[in-house]
LODRENSE-341355 format. One record per residue: x, y, z of N, C-alpha, C, O, CB in turn. Coordinates in steps of 0.2 Angstrom, whole numbers, plus 5000, padded with zeros to 4 digits. Each point is the difference from the previous one (the first is absolute). Glycine has a CB too. Layout:
BEGIN
XYZXYZXYZXYZXYZ ...
This chain:
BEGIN
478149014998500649975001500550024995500049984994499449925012 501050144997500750024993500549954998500149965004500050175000 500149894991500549964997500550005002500350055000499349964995 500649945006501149995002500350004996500049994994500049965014 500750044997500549964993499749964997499750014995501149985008 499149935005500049944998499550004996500149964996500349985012 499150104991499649994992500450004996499849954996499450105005 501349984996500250014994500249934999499550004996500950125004 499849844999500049944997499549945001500249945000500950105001 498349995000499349964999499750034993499649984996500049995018 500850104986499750054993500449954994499849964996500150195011 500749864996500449984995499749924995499850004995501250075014 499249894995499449924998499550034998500150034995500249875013 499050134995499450004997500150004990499749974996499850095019 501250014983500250014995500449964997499949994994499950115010 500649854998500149944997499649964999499949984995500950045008 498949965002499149955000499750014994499749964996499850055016 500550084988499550014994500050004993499649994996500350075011 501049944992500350004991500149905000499949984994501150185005 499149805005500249955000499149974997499849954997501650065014 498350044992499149965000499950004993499849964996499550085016 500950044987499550024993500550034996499850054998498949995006 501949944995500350024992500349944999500549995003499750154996 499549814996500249944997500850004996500449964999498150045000 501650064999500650004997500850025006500150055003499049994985 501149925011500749995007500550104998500350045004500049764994 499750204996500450064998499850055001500350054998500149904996 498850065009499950085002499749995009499750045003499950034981 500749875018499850015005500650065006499950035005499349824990 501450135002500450055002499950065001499950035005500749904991 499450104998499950064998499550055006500250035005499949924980 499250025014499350035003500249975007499750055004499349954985 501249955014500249995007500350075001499850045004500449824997 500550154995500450065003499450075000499950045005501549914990 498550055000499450075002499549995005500150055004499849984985 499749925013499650005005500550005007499950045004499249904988 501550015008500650045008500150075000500050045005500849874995 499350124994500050084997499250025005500150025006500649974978 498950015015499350015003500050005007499950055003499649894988 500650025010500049985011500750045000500349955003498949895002 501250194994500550055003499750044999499950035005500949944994 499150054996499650085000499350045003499850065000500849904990 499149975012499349995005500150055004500650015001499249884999 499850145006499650025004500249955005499549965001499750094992 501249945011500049945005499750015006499949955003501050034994 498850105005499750015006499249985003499750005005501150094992 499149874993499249985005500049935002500449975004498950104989 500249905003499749955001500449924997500050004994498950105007 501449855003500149944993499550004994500250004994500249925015 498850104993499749964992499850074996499650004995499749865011 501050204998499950084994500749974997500050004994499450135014 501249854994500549984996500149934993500350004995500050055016 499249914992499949954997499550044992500049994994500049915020 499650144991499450014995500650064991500050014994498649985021 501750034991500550054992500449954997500350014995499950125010 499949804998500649954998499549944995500249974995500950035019 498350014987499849984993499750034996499849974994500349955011 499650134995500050064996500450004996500050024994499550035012 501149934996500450014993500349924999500649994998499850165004 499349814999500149934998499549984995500149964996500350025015 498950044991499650014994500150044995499650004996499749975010 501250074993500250084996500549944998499849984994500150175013 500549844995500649954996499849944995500150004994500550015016 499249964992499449944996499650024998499749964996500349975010 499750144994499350014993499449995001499550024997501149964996 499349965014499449955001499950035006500550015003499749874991 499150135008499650025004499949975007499850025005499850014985 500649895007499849965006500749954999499949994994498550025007 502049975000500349944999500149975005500549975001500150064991 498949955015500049965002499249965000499849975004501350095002 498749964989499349975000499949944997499549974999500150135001 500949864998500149924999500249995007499749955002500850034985 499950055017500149975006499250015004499649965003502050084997 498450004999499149995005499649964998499649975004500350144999 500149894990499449924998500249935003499749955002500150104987 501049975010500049915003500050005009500049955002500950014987 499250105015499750005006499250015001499649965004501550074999 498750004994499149995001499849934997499449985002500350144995 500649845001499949924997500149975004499649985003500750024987 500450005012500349965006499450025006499749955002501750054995 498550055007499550025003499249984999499749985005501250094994 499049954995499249974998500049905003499649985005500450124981 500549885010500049925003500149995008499749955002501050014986 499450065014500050005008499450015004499849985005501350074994 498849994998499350045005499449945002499750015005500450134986 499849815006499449965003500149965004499549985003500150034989 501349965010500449995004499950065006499550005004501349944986 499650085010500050075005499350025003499950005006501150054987 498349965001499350005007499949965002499850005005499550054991 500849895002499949935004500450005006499849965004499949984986 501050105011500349995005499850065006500250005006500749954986 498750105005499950055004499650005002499950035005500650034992 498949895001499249975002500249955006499850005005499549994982 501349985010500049935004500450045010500049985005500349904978 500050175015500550025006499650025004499450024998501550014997 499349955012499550015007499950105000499550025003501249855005 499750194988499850055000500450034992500550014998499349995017 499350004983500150004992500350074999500350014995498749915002 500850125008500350084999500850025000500350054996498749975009 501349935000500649974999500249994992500150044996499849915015 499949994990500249984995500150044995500650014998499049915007 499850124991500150024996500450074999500050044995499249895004 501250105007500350045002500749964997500250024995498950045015 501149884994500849984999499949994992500550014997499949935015 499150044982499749974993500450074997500549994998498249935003 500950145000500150054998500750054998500250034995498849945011 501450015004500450034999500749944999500550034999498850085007 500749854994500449944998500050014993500549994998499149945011 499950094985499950024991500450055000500250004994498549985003 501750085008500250055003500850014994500150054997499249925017 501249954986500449984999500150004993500650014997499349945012 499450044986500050014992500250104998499750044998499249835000 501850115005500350094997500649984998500449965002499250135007 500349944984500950004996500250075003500650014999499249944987 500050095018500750065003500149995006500150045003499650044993 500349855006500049975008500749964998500149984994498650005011 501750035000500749954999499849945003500349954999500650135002 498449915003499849945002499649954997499949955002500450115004 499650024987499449964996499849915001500549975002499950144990 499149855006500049944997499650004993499650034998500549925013 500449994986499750014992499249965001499849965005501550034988 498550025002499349974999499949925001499649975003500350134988 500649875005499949945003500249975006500049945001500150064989 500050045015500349985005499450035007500149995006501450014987 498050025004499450045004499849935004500049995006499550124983 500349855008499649935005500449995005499950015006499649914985 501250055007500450015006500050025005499849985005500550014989 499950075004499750085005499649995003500150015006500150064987 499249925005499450005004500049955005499650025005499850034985 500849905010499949965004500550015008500049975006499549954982 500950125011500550045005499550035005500050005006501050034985 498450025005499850045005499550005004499750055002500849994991 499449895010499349975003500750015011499850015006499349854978 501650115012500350005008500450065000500450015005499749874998 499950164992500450085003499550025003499449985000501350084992 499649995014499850045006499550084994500350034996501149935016 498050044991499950054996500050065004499650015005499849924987 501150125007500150055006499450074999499750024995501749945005 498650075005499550065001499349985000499849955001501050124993 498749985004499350025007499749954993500050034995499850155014 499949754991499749994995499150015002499550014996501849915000 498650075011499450035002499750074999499450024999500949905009 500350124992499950065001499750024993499650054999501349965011 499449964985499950014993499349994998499750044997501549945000 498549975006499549994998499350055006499550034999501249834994 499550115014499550065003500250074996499750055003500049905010 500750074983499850074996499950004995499950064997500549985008 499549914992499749984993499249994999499750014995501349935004 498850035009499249995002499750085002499450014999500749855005 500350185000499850095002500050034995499850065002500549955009 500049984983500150054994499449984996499849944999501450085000 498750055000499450014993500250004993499749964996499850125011 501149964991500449964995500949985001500350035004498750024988 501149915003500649975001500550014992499749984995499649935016 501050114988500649994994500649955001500449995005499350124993 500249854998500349935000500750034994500050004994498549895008 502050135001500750014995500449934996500549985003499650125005 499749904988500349934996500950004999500350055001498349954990 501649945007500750004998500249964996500150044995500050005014 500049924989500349974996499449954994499549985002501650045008 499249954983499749975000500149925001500549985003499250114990 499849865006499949945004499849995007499749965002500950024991 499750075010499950055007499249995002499749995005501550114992 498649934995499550045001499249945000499450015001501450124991 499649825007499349945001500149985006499549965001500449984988 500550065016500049995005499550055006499649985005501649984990 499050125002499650055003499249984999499650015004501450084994 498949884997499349995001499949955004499549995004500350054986 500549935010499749935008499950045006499550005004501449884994 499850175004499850065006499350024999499549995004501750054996 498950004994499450044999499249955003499550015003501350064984 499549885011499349975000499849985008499449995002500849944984 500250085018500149995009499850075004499950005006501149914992 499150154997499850065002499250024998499549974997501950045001 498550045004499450024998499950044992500050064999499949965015 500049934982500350034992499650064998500350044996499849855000 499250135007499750034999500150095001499750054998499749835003 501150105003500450095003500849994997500550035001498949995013 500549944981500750004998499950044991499550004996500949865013 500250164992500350054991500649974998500350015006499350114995 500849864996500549984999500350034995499750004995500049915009 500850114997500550064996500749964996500449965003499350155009 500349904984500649974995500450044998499850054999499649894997 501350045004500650044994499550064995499549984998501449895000 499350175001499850054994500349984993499950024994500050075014 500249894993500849954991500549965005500149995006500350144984 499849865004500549915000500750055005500250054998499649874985 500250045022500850015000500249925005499749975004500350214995 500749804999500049945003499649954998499849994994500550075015 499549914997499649935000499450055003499550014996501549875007 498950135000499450065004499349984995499850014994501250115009 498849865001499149994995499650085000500150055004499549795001 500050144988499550054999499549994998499849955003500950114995 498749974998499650005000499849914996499649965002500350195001 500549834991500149944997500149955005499849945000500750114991 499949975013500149925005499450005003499649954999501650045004 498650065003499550015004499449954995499749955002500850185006 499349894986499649974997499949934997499449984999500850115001 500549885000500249945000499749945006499849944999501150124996 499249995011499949985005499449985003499849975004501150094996 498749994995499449995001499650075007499450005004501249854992 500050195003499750025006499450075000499750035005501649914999 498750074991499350064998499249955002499450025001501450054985 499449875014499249945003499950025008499449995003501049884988 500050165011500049995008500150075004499850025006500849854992 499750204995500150065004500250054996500549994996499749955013 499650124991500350054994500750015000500350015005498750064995 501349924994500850004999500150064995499650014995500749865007 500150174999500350094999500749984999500449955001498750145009 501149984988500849995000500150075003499650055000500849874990 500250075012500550095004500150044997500250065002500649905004 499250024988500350044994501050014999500250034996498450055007 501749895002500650005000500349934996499749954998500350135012 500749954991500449954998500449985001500549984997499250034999 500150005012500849995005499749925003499449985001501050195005 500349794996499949945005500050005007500449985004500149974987 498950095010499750045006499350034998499650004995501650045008 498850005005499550045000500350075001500250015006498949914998 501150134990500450085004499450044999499850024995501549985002 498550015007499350025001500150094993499650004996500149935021 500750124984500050054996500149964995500150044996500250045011 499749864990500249994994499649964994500049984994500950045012 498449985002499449974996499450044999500150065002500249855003 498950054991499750044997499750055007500250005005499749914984 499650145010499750055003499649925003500149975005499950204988 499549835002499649955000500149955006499550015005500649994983 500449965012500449965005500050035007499849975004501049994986 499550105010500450005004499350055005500250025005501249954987 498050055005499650015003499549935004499850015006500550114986 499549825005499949945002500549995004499749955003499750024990 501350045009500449985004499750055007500049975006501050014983 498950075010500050055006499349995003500050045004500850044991 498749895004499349995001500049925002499549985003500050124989 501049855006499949935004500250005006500450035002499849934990 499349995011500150005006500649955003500250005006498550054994 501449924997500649935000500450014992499750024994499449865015 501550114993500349984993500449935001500549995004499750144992 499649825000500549945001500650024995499750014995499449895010 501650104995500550014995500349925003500249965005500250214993 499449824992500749934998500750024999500150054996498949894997 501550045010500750004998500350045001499850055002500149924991 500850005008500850045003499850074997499950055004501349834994 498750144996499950084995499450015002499750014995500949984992 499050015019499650025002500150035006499750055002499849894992 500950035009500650005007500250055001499850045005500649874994 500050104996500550044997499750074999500450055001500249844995 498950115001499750104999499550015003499750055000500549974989 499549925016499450035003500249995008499550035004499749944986 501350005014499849985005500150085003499550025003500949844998 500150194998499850075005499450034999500050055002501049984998 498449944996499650054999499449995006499949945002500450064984 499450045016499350015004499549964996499750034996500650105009 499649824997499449964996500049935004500549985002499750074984 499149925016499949965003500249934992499649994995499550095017 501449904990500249974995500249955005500150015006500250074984 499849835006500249945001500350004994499850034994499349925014 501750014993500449984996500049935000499949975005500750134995 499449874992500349925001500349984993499950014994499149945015 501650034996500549974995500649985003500250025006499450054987 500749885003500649985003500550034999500250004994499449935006 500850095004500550015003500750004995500449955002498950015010 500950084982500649974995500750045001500549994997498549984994 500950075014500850024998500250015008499550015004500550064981 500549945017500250015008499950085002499950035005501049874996 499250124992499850115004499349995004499850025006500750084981 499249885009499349995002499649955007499550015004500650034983 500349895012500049975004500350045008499750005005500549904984 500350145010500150045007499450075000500050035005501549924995 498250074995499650055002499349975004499750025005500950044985 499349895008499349955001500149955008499549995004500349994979 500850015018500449965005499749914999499849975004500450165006 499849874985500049944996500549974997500350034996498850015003 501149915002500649954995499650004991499450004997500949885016 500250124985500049974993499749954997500249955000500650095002 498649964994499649934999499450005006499749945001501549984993 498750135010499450015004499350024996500150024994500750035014 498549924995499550024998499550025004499649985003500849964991 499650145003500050045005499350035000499850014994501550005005 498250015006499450044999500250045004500149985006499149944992 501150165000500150075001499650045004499550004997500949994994 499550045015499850064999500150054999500350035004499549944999 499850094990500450065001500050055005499849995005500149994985 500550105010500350015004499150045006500050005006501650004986 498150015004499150025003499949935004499650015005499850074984 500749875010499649955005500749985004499749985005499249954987 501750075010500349995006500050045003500149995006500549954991 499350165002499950055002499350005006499950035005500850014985 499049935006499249995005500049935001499550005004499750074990 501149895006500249945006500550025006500049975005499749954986 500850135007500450025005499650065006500250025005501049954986 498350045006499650055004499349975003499650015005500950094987 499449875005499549935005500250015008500650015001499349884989 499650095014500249965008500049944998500049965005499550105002 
């Protein structure tokens, strides 16, 4: 999925989000804002939103000096997250289809993104959650799982942190034992890696790896050999998140997407409204359901 205009002013905020988050001092927040607008003009507009995103904070961590400056923001969503979670199994035990359930858990956690204009803040996550029991959850949610039970293995694509204690309740509804779960390669965004996934707890339940990138995506040329050969030998891939959307949905891969639905370019590519929770097919499983009898 390439970039448009209307991207250009989700680039723009993500780059104000980012000096307003992490440079404490008001008098250089000007300065390095105008270099970073300097940055997304001078970009590559022809690819991907999260290949753009990923060079718009490369040089956002190049500006600030700091490696990670959203990793106070991800502690206090893996916190907020952590406190929820005994709440939430008890809701996904207690629901008449727990697989549901922990599908809307999962991608409902979807929402903790600072490059979302729809983002929700961390304190506002409980709230949130209790929305997503009467949204409509759109697309094959059967389909995901009879190909979750015919696969030998599965790669589980992670996204965000706090996100990422949610994915483990999924995980735990799935067959864990064919599951790998793939992390950020480095900090970029809110995007969890191998620190959060740890938090989470989630190496108790399934081997967790990273891409080796450091894009808020999966760009497949821009990940490890490593990666991207476990990519080509799974027999299912589930991708978390809009930046999963976004660089994988043309690819030939029996892939399931889930995530909600944050900006309208995408809301019209998906044919989904805005604030949808959505279970994807990629473009290998509507190709072999449009060729079924």
């Amino acid at each position: 999925m390439n970039i448009l205009l209307e991207c250009v002013p989700c680039f723009a905020r993500q780059a104000l989000d980012a000096v307003v988050e992490a440079v404490p001092d008001p008098g250089l927040r000007e300065p390095i804002l105008r270099r970073l607008l300097h940055e997304i003009a001078d970009a590559d507009w022809s690819g991907t939103p999260p290949a753009m995103a990923q060079r718009l904070h490369r040089a956002i961590r190049r500006e600030l000096g700091h490696p990670d400056p959203y990793r106070a923001v991800k502690d206090r969503m893996n916190e907020t997250a952590r406190q929820l979670v005994p709440a939430m199994r008890a809701r996904i035990a207690a629901h008449p289809d727990p697989r549901e359930a922990a599908v809307r858990v999962a991608i409902g956690g979807n929402l903790l993104d600072v490059g979302a204009k729809t983002q929700i803040a961390a304190e506002d996550l409980s709230a949130h959650l209790e929305t997503i029991w009467t949204q409509p959850l759109r697309g094959d949610l059967e389909g995901l799982f009879r190909a979750a039970e015919r696969a030998h293995s599965i790669l589980y694509l992670a996204d965000n942190a706090g996100e990422i204690f949610f994915d483990r309740l999924l995980i735990e509804q799935l067959p864990a034992e064919k599951i790998t779960v793939f992390m950020r390669g480095a900090p970029v965004l809110n995007d969890a890696t191998a620190v959060d996934a740890e938090a989470a707890g989630l190496p108790e339940i399934a081997p967790v790896l990273d891409n080796g990138s450091d894009a808020p995506g999966t760009i497949l040329e821009d990940c490890s050999r490593d990666f991207r050969d476990w990519f080509d030998r799974a027999d299912l891939i589930i991708a978390k998140g809009q930046g999963n959307y976004e660089t994988l949905s043309d690819v030939d891969r029996n892939i399931f997407f889930l995530f909600t639905v944050k900006c309208p370019l995408v809301a019209g590519r998906v044919g989904e409204p805005v604030g949808s929770l959505v279970v994807k097919p990629g473009r290998m499983q509507i190709e072999a359901n449009e060729d079924s009898p």
